[in-house]
C-alpha positions as CSV (number, residue, x, y, z in Angstrom):
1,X,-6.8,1.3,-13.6
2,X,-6.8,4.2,-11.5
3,X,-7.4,4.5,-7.7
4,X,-10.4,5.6,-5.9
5,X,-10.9,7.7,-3.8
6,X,-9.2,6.7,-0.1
7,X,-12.6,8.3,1.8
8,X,-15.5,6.2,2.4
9,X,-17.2,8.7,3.6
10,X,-17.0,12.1,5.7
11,X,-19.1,11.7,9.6
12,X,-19.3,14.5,11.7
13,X,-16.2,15.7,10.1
14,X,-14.3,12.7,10.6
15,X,-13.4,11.0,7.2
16,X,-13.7,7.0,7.4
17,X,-11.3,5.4,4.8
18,X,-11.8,2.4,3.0
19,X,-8.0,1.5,4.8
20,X,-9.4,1.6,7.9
21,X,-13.1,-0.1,6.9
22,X,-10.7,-3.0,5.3
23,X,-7.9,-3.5,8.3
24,X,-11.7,-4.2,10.7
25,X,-12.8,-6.2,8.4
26,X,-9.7,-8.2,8.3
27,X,-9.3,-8.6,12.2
28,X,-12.9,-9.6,12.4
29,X,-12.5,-12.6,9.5
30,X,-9.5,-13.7,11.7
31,X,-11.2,-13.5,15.0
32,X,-14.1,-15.6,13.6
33,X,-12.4,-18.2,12.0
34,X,-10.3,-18.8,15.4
35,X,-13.2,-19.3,17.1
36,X,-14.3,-21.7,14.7
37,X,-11.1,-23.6,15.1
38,X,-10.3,-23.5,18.7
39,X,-13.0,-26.1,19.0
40,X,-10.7,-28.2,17.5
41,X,-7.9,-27.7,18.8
42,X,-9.0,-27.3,22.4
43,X,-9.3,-24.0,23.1
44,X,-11.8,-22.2,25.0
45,X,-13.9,-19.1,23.1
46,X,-13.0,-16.9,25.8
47,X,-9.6,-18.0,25.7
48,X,-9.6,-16.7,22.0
49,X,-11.7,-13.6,22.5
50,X,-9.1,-12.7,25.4
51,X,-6.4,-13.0,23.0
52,X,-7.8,-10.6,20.1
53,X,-8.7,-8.1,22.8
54,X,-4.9,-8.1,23.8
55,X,-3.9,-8.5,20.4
56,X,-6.2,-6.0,18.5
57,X,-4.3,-2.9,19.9
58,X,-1.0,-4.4,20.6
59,X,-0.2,-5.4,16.4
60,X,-2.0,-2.0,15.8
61,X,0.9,-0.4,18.4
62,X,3.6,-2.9,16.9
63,X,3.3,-2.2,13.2
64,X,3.1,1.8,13.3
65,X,6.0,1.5,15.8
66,X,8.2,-0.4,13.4
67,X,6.9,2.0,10.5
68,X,7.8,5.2,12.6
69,X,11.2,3.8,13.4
70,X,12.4,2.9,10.2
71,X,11.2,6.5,8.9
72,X,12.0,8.6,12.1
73,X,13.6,11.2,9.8
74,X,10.5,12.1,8.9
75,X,8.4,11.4,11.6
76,X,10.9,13.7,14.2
77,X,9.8,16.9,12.0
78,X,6.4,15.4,11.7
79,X,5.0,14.3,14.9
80,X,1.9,15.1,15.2
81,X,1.6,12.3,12.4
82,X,2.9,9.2,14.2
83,X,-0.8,8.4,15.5
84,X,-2.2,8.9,12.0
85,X,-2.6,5.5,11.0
86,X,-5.5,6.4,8.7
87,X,-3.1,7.4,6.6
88,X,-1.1,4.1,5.6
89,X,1.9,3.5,7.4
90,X,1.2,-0.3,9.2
91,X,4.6,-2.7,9.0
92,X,3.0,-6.3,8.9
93,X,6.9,-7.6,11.0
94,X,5.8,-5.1,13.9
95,X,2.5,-6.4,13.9
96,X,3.7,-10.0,13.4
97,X,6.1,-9.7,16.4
98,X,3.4,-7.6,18.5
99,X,1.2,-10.2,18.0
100,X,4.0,-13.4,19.4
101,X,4.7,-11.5,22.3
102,X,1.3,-11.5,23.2
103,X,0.8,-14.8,23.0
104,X,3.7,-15.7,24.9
105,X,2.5,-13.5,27.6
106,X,-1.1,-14.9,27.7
107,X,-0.3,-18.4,27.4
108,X,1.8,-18.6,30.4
109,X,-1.0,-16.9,32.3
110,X,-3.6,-18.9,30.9
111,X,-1.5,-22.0,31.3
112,X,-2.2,-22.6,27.6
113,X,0.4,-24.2,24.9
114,X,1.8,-21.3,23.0
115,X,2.2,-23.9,20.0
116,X,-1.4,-25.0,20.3
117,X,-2.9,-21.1,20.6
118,X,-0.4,-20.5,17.6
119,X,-1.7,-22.8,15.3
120,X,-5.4,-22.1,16.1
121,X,-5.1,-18.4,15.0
122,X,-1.8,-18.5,13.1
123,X,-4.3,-19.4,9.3
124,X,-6.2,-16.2,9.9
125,X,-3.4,-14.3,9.6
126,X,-2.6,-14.6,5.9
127,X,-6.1,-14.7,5.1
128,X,-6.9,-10.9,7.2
129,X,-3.7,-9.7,5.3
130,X,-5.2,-10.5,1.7
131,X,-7.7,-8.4,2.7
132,X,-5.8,-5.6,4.5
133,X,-3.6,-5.4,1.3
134,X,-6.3,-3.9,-0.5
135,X,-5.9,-1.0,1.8
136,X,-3.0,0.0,-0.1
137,X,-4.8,0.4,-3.3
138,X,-6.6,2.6,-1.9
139,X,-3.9,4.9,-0.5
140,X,-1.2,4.8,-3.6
141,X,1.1,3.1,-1.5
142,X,2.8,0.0,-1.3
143,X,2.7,-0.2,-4.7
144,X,5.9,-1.1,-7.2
145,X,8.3,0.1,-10.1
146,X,7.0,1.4,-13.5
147,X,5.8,-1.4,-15.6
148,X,3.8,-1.6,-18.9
149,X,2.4,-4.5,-18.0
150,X,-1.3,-5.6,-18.7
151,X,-2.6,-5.2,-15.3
152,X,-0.4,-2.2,-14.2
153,X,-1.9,0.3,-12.0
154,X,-2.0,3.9,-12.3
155,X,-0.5,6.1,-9.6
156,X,-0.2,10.0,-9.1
157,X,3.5,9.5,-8.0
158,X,4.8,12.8,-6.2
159,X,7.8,12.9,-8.4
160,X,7.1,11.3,-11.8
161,X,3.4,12.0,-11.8
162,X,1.0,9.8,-13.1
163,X,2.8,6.5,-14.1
164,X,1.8,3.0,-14.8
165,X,3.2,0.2,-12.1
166,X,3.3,-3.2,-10.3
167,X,0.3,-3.7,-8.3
168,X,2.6,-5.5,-5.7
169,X,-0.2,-5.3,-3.2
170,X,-1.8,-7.2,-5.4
171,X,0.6,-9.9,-5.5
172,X,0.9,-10.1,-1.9
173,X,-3.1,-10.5,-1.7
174,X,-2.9,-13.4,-3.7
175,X,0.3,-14.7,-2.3
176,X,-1.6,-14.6,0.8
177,X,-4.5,-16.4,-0.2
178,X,-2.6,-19.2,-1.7
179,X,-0.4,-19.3,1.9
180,X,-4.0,-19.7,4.0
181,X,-4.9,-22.9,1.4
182,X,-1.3,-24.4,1.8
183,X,-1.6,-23.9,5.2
184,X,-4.8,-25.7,5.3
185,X,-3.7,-28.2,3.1
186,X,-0.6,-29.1,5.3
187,X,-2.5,-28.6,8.8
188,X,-4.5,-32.1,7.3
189,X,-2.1,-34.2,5.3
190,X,1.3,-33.3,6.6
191,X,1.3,-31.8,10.6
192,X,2.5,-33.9,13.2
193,X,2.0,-31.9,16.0
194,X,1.4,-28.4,17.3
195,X,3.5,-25.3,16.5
196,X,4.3,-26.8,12.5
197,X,1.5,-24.7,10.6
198,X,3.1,-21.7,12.7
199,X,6.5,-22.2,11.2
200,X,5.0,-23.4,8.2
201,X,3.3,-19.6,7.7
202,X,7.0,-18.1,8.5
203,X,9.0,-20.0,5.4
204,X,5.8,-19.4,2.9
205,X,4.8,-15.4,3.8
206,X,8.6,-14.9,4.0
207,X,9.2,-16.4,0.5
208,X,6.5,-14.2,-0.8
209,X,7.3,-11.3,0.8
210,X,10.8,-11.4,-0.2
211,X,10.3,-11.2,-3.8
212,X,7.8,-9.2,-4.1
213,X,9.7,-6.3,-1.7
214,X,12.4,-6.1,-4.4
215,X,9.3,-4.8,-6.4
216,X,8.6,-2.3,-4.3
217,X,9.8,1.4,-4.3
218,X,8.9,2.6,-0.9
219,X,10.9,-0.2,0.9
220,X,12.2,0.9,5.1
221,X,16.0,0.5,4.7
222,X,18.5,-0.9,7.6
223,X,22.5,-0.5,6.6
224,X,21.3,0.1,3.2
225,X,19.1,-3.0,2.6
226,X,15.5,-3.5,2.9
227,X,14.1,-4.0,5.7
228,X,11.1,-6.2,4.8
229,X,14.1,-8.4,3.2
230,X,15.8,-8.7,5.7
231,X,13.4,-9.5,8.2
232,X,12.0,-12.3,5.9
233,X,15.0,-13.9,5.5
234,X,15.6,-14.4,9.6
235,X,11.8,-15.7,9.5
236,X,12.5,-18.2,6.8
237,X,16.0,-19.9,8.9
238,X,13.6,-19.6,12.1
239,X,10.6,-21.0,9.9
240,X,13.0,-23.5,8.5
241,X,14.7,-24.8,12.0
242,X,11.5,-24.6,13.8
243,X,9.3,-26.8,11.0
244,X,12.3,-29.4,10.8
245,X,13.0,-29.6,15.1
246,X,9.5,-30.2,15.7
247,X,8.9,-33.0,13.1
248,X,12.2,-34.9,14.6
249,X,10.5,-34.0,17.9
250,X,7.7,-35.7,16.7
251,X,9.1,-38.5,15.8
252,X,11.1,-39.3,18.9
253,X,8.5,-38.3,21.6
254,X,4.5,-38.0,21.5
255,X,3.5,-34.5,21.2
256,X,0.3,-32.7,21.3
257,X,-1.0,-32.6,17.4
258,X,-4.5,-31.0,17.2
259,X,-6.2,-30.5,13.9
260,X,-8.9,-31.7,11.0
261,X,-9.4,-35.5,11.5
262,X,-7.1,-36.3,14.3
C-alpha cells in the first residue's frame, strides 16, 4: 500500500497537508471531549478553553523544539526549516512536557488541582495521537524496518528506494486507541482519587512506545540510544511511583476522586 499524496490541496499558493488537516482535527477531538468531562470532574468550560488556548501553541513550540534539538546537525545548515512543521518533524515528549508545564502554570493561577485538570484532559490525549499518527502516513516518516509482512507499507526511501516496511505508525495508532479504552476502563472500576488515570497514561503510552521505537529507523539519538527509549523508560518509573504513592495516599487520607459514578 503505497502513500498518498501529503497535499490536500494547493490555496493561494499555500499547500494544506493532510498532516496539518489531521494534527487540527486531533486537538479539536481532545478539546471537545474535555469539555464533556470537566463537568464531571468539576471543572469550569472556561477553565478548559483557557487551557487549550495556552496549550495549543505551547505543545506545538515543545514538540518541534525537542525535534530540532535532537537533529540540530541538520537544522544549523538548515534554518530556514525549523518553523516548517508542515513538513513532519513534531516529538510527542516535547509536546507532552510542553503541555505539563502548562498546566502547572495555570493551575496555580487558577487555584485549580493540577491532578484534577490532569485527569480531565489527560484521555484525550491518546485518543488525538491515534489520529495525529496518521499524519505520518502521509509524510513517509515515522515509519519502520523492511518487512515482508502482510500489511507492510511501501515507502520511496532516499537510500534504498522503494521498499516494503512496518507501518509503526500504525501500531502506535492502535496502541493508542487501546490506551484511551484502558484508561476509561480504569478511570471507573479502579481510580481512587485524582492524578491516577494521569500516571496510568505514562506506564501504558510508554510501554507502547518503547517497543515500537526499536522498530523504527528514524529514531533521535542521545549518547547513542534512542531518544524516544529513553524518555519512556523515565515516564514509566515516574508513571509507576506516581500510580502506586497516590493509591497508598488514598488509602491513608481522603483525597479528591472525581470520575464516572462517584
Amino acid at each position: 500500500m503505497r502513500a498518498p499524496d501529503p497535499i490536500v490541496f494547493t490555496l493561494f499558493g499555500i499547500d494544506v497537508r493532510w498532516y496539518g488537516i489531521l494534527i487540527a482535527a486531533a486537538l479539536i477531538i481532545a478539546l471537545v471531549l474535555a469539555l464533556r468531562r470537566s463537568r464531571v470532574y468539576g471543572i469550569s468550560e472556561d477553565d478548559i478553553t483557557d487551557f487549550f488556548l495556552a496549550l495549543i501553541p505551547a505543545i506545538i513550540v515543545g514538540a518541534r523544539a525537542y525535534y530540532v534539538i535532537f537533529e540540530w546537525d541538520y537544522y544549523a545548515v538548515h534554518p530556514e526549516e525549523i518553523l516548517a512543521v508542515w513538513n513532519g518533524g513534531l516529538a510527542i515528549h516535547g509536546g507532552i512536557i510542553a503541555g505539563i508545564l502548562v498546566g502547572i502554570i495555570m493551575c496555580r493561577v487558577k487555584h485549580i488541582s493540577f491532578w484534577t485538570l490532569a485527569d480531565t484532559v489527560i484521555p484525550g490525549l491518546p485518543l488525538g495521537q491515534a489520529i495525529g499518527r496518521w499524519g505520518n502516513f502521509f509524510n513517509q516518516e515515522a515509519h519502520g524496518v523492511q518487512t515482508n509482512l502482510p500489511w507492510a507499507i511501501v515507502v520511496n526511501d532516499s537510500k534504498l528506494g522503494v521498499i516494503r516496511v512496518h507501518p509503526t505508525f500504525l501500531y502506535e495508532s492502535i496502541w493508542d486507541l487501546m490506551v484511551f479504552g484502558l484508561l476509561l476502563w480504569y478511570e471507573k472500576k479502579g481510580k481512587r482519587c485524582d492524578g491516577e488515570v494521569f500516571f496510568l497514561y505514562l506506564i501504558l503510552y510508554a510501554a507502547g512506545r518503547f517497543w515500537i521505537e526499536g522498530l523504527r529507523t528514524d529514531s533521535l539519538m542521545i549518547l547513542g540510544l534512542r531518544a524516544a527509549q529513553v524518555i519512556s523508560i523515565v515516564m514509566m518509573v515516574a508513571g509507576g511511583i506516581g500510580l502506586a504513592w497516590f493509591r497508598k495516599k488514598s488509602r491513608d487520607q481522603k483525597m479528591p476522586c472525581h470520575g464516572p459514578d462517584r
